[in-house]
N, C-alpha and C positions, 0 to 999 in steps of 0.2 A: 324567701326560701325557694330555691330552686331541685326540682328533683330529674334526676336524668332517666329520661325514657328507658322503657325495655324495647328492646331490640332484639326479634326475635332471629335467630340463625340459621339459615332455609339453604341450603345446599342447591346450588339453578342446574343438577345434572343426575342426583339420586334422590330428591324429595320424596316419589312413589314410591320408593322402597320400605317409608315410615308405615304404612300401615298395611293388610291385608287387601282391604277395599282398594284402595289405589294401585293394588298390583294387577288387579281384576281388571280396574279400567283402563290401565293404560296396554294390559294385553287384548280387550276387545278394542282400544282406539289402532294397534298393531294390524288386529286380524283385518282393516280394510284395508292396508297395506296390499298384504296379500291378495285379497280379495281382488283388488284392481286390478294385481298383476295378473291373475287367473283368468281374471275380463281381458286384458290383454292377450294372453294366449287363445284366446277361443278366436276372438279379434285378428288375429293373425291368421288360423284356421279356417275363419270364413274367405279371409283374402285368395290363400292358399285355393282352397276350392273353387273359387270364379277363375283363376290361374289357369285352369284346366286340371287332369288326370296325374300325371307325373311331377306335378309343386302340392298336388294333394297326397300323393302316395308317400314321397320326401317328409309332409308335417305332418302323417301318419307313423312314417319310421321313426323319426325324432320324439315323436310323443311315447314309445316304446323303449324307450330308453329308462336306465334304472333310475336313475336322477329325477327323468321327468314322472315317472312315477312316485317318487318320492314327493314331490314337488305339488301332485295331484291328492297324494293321503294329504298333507300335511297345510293343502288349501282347504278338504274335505273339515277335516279337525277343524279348522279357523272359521270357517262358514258354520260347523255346526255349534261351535262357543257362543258366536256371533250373534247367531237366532235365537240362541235359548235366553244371551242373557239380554235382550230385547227383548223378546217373549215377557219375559221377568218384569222389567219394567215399563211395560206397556200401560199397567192399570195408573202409573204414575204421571204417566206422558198425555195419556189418554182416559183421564176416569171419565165416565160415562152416566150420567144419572136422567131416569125417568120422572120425569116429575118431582116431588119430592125424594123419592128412593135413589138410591145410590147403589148403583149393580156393584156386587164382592169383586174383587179383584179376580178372584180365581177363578168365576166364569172369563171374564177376561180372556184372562192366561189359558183356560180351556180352550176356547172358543180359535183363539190363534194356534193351537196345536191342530185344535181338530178340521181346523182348514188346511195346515202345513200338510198331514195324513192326508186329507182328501187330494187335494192337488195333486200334491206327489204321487198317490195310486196312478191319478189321471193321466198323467204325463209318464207313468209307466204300463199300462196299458196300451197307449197311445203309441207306446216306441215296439209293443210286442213282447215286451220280458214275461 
């Protein structure tokens, strides 16, 4: 008696569209996309600035531009999807356990916001805001 396999039918170009979850991850696998290119501009920015005065004042104008402020929200949004849904599953990546105890996840997940907050005060203190 022979029986013919299932064969399940997987689409190689919209599979993540099947669920919620996979829409999630394949837009944080997106945001370092972004993210890179954003490194890329700053990348260009420090070059800019060893250039001299007038190649810095040029990728000062260009970054004044409407687009590349578009371009600046829209890295800002992906950096900050990025982190949180890291943040999120950090206790997963990363559980932690003291001895026999096993720390909650949600210190965790605290614990890396309340460094994100501190840092970032520091580094804006630091710049003078």
């Amino acid at each position: 008696m022979s029986r013919k396999p299932y064969i399940r039918t997987l689409s190689s170009t919209s599979w993540w569209l099947a669920q919620p979850r996979y829409i999630r991850y394949m837009a944080r696998e997106v945001s370092c996309v972004l993210i890179g290119a954003y490194t890329g501009v700053i990348v260009v920015g420090l070059l800019r600035l060893s250039e001299g005065a007038n190649a810095w004042a040029g990728f000062v104008a260009a970054m004044q531009t409407p687009a590349s402020v578009v371009f600046h929200l829209l890295a800002l949004a992906f950096a900050l999807y990025h982190t949180t849904t890291w943040f999120n599953v950090t206790p997963k990546a990363m559980p932690l356990q003291f001895g026999d105890t096993q720390v909650p996840g949600s210190i965790i997940i605290g614990a890396h916001y309340a460094g994100w907050i501190v840092i970032s005060a520091a580094l804006l203190l630091l710049a003078g805001v």
